[in-house]
N, C-alpha and C positions, 0 to 999 in steps of 0.2 A: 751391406747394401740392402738389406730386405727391408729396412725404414722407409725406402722408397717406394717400394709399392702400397704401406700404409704407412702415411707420412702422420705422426703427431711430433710435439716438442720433445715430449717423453721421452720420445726413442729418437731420436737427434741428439737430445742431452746423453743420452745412456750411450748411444756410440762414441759420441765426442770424450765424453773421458774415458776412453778406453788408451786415448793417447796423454804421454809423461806432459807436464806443467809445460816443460821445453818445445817440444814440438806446440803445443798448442799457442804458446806466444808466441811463434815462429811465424805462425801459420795465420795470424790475426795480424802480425806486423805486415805478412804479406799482401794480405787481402787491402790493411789499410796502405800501404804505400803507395795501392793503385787507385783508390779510392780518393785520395790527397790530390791526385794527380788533377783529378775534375776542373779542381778551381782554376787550371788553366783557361777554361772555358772564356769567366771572364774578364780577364785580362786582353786575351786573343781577339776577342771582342770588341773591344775599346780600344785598344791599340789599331787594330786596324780602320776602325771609323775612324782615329784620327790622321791616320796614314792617309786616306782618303780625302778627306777634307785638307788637308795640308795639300796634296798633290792638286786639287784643283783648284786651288789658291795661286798655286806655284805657276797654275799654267794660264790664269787669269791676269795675273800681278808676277810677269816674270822677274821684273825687277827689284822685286823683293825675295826672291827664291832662298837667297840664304839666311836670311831672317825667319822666313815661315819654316824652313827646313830647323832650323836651332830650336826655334818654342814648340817644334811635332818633337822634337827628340827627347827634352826637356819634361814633355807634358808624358811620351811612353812610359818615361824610365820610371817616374811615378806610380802610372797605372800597371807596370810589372811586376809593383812590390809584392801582387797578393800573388802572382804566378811563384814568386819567388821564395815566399813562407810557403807554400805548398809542398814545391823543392825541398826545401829544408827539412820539412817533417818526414817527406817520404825519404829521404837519406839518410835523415837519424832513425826511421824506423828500420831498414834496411842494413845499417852499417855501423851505426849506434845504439841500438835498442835497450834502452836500460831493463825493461821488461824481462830480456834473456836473462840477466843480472838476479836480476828478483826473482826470475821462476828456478834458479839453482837452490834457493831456500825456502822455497814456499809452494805450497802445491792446490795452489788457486788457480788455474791454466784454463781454466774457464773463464773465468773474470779477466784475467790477462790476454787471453787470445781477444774478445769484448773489448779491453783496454785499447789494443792495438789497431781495431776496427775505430772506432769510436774518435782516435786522434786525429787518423786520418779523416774521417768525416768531419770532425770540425772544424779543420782550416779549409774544408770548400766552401765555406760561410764566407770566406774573402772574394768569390767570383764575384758578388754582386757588385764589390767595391772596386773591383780591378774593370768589370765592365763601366760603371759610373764613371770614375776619374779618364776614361779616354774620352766622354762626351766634352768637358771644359778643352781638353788637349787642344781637340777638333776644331772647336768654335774660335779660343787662342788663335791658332792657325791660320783660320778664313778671316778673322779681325784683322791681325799685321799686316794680311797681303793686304786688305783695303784701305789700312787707316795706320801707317807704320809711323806715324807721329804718337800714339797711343801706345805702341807695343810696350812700355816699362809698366804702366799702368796694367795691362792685361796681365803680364807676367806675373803680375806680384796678385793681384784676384783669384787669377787659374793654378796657383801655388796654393794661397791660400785655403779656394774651396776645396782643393784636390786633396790639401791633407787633412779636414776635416770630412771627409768622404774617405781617406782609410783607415778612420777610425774601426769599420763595422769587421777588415783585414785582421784590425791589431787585437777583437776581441778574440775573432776566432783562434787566431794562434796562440793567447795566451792558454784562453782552453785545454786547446791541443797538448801546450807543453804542462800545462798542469797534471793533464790525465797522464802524462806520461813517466813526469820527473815527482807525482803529487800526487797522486791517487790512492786517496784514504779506504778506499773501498777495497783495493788487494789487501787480502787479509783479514777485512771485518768478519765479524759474528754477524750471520743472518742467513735467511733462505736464500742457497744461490742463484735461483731465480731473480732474485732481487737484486742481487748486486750484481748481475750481468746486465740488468734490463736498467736499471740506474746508473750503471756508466755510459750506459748504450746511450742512455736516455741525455746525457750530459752532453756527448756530443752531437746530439741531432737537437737539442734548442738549440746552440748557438745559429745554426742555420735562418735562425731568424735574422742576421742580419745584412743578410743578402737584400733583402728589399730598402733596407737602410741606406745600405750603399748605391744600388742606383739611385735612390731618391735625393740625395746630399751631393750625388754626380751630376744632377739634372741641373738643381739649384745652382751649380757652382757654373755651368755653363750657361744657364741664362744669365747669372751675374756679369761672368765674362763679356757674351756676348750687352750688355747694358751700359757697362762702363765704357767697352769700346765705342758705342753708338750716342752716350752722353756723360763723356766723363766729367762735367763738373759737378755730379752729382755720385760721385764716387760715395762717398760716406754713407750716404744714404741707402745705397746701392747694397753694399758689403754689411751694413747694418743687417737689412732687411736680410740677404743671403744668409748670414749667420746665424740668426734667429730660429728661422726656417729651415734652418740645416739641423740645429740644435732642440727643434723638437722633433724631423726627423728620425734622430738619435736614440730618441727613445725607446722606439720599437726595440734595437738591437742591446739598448742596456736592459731590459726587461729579459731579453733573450739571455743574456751573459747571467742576470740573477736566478736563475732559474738553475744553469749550471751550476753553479756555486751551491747552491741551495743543496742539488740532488747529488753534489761532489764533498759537501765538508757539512751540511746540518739535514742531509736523510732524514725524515721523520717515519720513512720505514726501516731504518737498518737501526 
């Protein structure tokens, strides 16, 4: 404990391996399973704005109540996916950890506890897209009640934008399981400083594509709402949207390259 009263890395590093490789990927899976848990955030988010928006739809346009109730339900269950990769990694870190696996033969437990923080931090890169895909839900929603001649029309735009709005979900998690099932860095040659801070460093870019995913949510809900408002210009409409979406996108592959980069071609390890 006396690191605490003069706090450098030095003596953090020098405490921390005083614990076996085991305990310290324990102890990094645990940190990261709560850490995973975040990107509930935006999911919660967005699901309930569309829960909202559906509800006063419902109570605007009673007569469509079961209509607007199916395309809110339809539109959550989307925007839940990135709550639900979240899930996944804090369970396999918890219950699966391959980490424990490898720290029986390897006495990297630094890098490994890192590992374990690092995975979990990169699938909260999915909040952004869990909160975007509930923005289309929403709009979905308040279209049908208004304009239920329209509804197949909206369904299939607000599907559409919603799954290329969780793309920015599906970078993070691969991430994640990379660092977990794929992490070239347990084990390498180099200063361990380096390769702690380099896996570290793997999972906090992808976090870049949290801005992705609202932004391709936003699009996909104006779409919605456009097509409902003049569908004979659908083509047009979905054109522009996907365009728009798809240099959105960018930010968050830039993000992912970055990973990759500091996970498999290191130019410091």
């Amino acid at each position: 404990m006396e690191f605490l009263g003069a706090f450098s890395l030095e003596d953090l590093l020098l405490w921390l391996s005083q614990f076996d490789a085991a305990s310290l990927a324990a102890a990094g899976a645990a940190l990261g399973a709560g850490v995973a848990m975040i990107a509930g955030v935006g999911p919660g988010a967005g699901i309930g704005y569309a829960a909202g928006m559906a509800s006063d739809a419902a109570g605007k346009e009673p007569a469509q109540a079961q209509r607007i109730l199916m395309i809110m339900l339809v539109g959550q269950a989307l925007a839940a996916s990135a709550g639900i990769f979240s899930l996944i990694i804090g369970l396999i870190l918890l219950y699966a950890n391959p980490l424990l696996t490898v720290a029986a033969a390897n006495d990297a437990g630094l890098v490994l506890a890192t590992t374990g923080l690092a995975a979990g931090l990169a699938v909260t890169g999915g909040l952004g897209a869990g909160a975007g895909m509930g923005y289309p839900a929403g709009v979905a929603a308040n279209a049908v009640g208004i304009m239920p001649e329209q509804s197949r029309s909206v369904t299939v735009v607000m599907l559409l934008g919603q799954s290329v709005a969780a793309t920015g979900a599906v970078f993070s998690l691969v991430v994640s399981l990379l660092l977990l099932y794929a992490n070239p860095l347990i084990g390498a040659e180099g200063a361990l400083i380096v390769l702690m801070f380099s896996t570290l460093g793997a999972g906090v870019s992808v976090l870049g594509t949290i801005g992705q995913g609202v932004g391709q949510g936003y699009a996909a809900g104006k779409g919605v709402e456009s097509v409902a408002n003049r569908p004979r210009y659908q083509a047009a409409i979905v054109r522009t949207m996907l365009l728009g979406q798809a240099i959105a996108q960018t930010t968050g592959i830039y993000a992912l390259i970055v990973s990759l980069i500091l996970l498999f071609a290191n130019p410091f390890v």
